[in-house]
N, C-alpha and C positions, 0 to 999 in steps of 0.2 A: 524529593532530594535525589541526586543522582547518586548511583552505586557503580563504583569500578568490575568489570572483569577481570578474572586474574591474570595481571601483567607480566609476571614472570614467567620466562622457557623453560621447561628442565632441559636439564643438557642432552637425555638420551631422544627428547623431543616421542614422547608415546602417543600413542593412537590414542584418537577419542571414544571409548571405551561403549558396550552395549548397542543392542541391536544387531542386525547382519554386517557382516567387517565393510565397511567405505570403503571398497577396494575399487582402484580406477577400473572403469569397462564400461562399456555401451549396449544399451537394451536394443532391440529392434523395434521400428516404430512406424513401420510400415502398414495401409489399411489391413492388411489381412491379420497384422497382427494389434486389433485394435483394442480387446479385453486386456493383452498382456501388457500394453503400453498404460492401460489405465489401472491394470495392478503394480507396473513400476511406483506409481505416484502414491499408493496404499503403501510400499514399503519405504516409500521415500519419509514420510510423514513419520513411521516408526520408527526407523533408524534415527530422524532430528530429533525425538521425541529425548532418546536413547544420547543423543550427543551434546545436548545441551545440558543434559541433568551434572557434569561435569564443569562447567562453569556458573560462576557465582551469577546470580538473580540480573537482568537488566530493568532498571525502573526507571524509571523521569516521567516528573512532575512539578512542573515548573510552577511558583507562586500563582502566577496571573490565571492557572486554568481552571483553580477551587474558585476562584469567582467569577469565571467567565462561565461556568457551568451553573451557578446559580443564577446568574443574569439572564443564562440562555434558556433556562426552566419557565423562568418567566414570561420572557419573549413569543415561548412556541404557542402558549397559551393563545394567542393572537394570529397565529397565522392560521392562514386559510390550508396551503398545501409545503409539504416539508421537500426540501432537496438534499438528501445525504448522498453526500460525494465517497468515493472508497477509491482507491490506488486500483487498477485493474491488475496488477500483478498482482497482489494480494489481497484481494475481495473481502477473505473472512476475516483474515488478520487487522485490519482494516474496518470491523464492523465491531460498532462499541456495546457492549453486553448490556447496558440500560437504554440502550436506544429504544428500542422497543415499548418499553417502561413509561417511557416519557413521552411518546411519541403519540400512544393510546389509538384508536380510531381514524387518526387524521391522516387524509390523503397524503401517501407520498411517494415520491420518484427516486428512485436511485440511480447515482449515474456512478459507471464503472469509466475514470477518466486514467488517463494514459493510453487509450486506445491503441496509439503507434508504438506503445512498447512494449505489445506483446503481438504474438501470433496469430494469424486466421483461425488454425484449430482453438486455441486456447478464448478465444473469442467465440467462437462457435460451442465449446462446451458452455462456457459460462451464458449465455442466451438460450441455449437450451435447456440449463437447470431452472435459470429466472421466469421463462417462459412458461414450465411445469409448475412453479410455485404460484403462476398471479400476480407476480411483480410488473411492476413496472420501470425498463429498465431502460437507460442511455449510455451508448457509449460515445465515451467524447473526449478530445484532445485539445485543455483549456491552451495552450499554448499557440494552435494552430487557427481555435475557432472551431474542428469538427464537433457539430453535437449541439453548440451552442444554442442556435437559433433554434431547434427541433426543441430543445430542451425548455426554451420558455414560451412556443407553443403550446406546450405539452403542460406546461404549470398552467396558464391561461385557462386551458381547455378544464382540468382538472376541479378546475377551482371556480368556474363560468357560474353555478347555480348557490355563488353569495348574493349576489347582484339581483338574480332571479329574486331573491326571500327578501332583499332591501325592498325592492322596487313595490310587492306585494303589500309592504308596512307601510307605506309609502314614504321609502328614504330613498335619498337620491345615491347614485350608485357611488362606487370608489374603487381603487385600484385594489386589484390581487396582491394578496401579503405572503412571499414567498420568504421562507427561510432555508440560509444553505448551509449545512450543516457536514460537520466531518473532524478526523483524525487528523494533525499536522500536517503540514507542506504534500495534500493528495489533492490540491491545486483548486482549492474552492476562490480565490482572490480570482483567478487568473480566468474563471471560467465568467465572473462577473464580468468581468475589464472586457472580455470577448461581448459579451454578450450587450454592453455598453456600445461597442467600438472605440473607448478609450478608456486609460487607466486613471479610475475610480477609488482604486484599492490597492495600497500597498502587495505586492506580491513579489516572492523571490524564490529560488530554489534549495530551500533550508526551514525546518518547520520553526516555529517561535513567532515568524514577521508579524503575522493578525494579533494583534494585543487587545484590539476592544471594539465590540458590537457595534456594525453602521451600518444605515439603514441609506440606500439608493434606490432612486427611481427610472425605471425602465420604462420610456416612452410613456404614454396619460392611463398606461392599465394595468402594470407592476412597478411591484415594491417589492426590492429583494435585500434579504437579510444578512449582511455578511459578517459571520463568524471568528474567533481564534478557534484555532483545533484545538476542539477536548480527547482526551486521553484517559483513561482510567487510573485511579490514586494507585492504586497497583495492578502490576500485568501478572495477571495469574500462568496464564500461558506462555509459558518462554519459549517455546517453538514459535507463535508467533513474535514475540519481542526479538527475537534474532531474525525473523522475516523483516521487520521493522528499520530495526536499522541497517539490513541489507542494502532495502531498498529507501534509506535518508530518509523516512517519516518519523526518527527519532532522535532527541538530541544528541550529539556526536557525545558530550562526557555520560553518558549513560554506557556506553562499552567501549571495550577496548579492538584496537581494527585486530590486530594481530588473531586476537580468537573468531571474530566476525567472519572475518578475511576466509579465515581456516574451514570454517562449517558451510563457507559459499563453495570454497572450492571442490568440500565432499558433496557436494550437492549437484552442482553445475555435474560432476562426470558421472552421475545417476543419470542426471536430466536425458530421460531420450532423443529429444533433439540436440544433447550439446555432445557430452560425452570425453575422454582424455584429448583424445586429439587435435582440438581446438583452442586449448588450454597450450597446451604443447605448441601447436604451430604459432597460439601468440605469443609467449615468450621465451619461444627457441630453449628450453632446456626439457629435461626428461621426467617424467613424472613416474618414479619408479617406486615407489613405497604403496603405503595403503592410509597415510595421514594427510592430511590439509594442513597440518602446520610446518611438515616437514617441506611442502610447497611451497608455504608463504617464506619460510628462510632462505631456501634453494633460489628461491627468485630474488629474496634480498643481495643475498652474495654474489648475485649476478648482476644485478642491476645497478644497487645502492648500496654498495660498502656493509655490506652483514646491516643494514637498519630495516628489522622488521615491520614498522610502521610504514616505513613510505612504502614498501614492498608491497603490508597491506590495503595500504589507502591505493595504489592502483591497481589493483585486482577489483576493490571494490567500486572505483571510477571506472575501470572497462564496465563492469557490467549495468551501472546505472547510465551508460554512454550507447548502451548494446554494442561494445566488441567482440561480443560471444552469440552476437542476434537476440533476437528480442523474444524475449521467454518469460511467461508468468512462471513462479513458485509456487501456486495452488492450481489446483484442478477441483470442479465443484465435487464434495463429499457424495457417496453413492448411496 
């Protein structure tokens, strides 16, 4: 059931309380300062921690995903190798706390999709954390194709010695049973359709569209499983639930833009590569306080007649647009 954020201003418009004050400023993020750039992101994580605990819970949990989650419990049981897809902006927030659980043993690849919309570093930290763990990892931009084709070599390969055990029994062989699995609109439809060269599978840029398990065949030696995003019956962690719907993997009535809006923008002038100025040069006014909400109204009244909403909603369409360049919100944990 969806839960509002609280919608109401106060009039003196206060800070979002705890942690180091969200004071606009810009770290240095140059190589020589490379520790200090990756302790910006240790303090950045604290202060959300600190700035969310002031808005009410964000949840959704749409009917269809308690039974798309039992059906899919079912389903994995049968597949050879798993494809769990994650938002590369958001990797952890992004990774479902039973996956694991359910997942048991079986081979699987992860692919970190949105490639193009994040950074070379921020792509190079995340391959360097995967590559120390033993993962196996893709990154890929279902949109565009990158990733695609690597990626269902890479199940093939993966998955090669069922075949081997049929053949031994003496059964005739059969196509690799991949399943692709993930959180809302982090583009599991669209990597299929790529990977197809045509669209197979409903896909839009809104999570909800996948409503029920289809199974399609990729050329005479996969079978891949396509998904609705599962989500957890509650999101314990609301620093990522407001990562969440930062970046549209969460149903819009689950929060409110105005507070969303507001924790993006204390965040963005942390970010080492963004910072006030950019913020500033995009919508020509001054960012003179130390709140994000007092942002999203300064840009209302400038823009849209005091309407905080629409204020909000293009703060957070620039940066799912990259207006602000293209930036993950996580950096892998140390």
């Amino acid at each position: 059931m969806a839960v509002q954020l609280s919608g109401n201003w106060l009039p003196n418009f206060p800070k979002i309380v705890g942690g180091k004050s969200p004071s606009f400023y810009i770290h240095e993020s140059s190589n020589s300062h490379g520790s200090r750039v990756e302790d910006d992101w240790v303090d950045l994580e604290t202060d959300l921690y600190h700035w969310t605990k002031t808005l009410r819970p964000v949840q959704w949990y749409p009917g269809h995903i308690a039974k798309t989650e039992k059906e899919l419990k079912e389903q994995l049981k049968l597949m050879d190798v798993v494809i769990e897809v994650r938002d590369g902006r958001i990797p952890m927030s992004t990774s479902h706390p039973q996956m694991d659980a359910w997942l048991g043993n079986k081979k699987r690849i992860l692919v970190l999709n949105r490639e193009d919309m994040i950074s070379t570093a921020d792509r190079n930290a995340w391959a360097d954390y995967y590559a120390r763990q033993g993962t196996k990892v893709v990154f890929a931009n279902g949109q565009h194709g990158m990733g695609a084709m690597k990626l269902g070599r890479l199940a093939k390969a993966l998955a090669a010695g069922v075949n081997v055990k049929r053949r031994a029994k003496g059964l005739l062989p059969r196509p690799v049973r991949a399943g692709i699995v993930g959180y809302p609109n982090v583009g599991k439809s669209s990597l299929i359709n790529r990977l197809l060269k045509r669209r197979m599978c409903p896909a839009a840029p809104r999570p909800g569209v996948t409503r029920v398990l289809k199974w399609v065949r990729f050329g005479n030696d996969l079978e891949l499983l396509d998904s609705p995003g599962i989500i957890p019956m509650r999101i314990s962690d609301q620093s990522s639930a407001i990562k969440l719907a930062i970046c549209d993997d969460i149903g819009e009535r689950s929060y409110n833009f105005p507070d969303v809006a507001a924790i993006l923008v204390q965040m963005l002038t942390k970010l080492p590569s963004v910072g006030i100025e950019v913020l500033q040069n995009r919508y020509k006014i001054d960012a003179d306080g130390h709140c994000g909400r007092r942002f999203v109204h300064k840009l209302a009244n400038h823009l849209f007649n005091g309407d905080d909403n629409q204020a909000a909603f293009r703060i957070l369409s620039d940066f799912r647009k990259g207006r602000f360049g293209w930036i993950a919100l996580e950096r892998p944990p140390k």
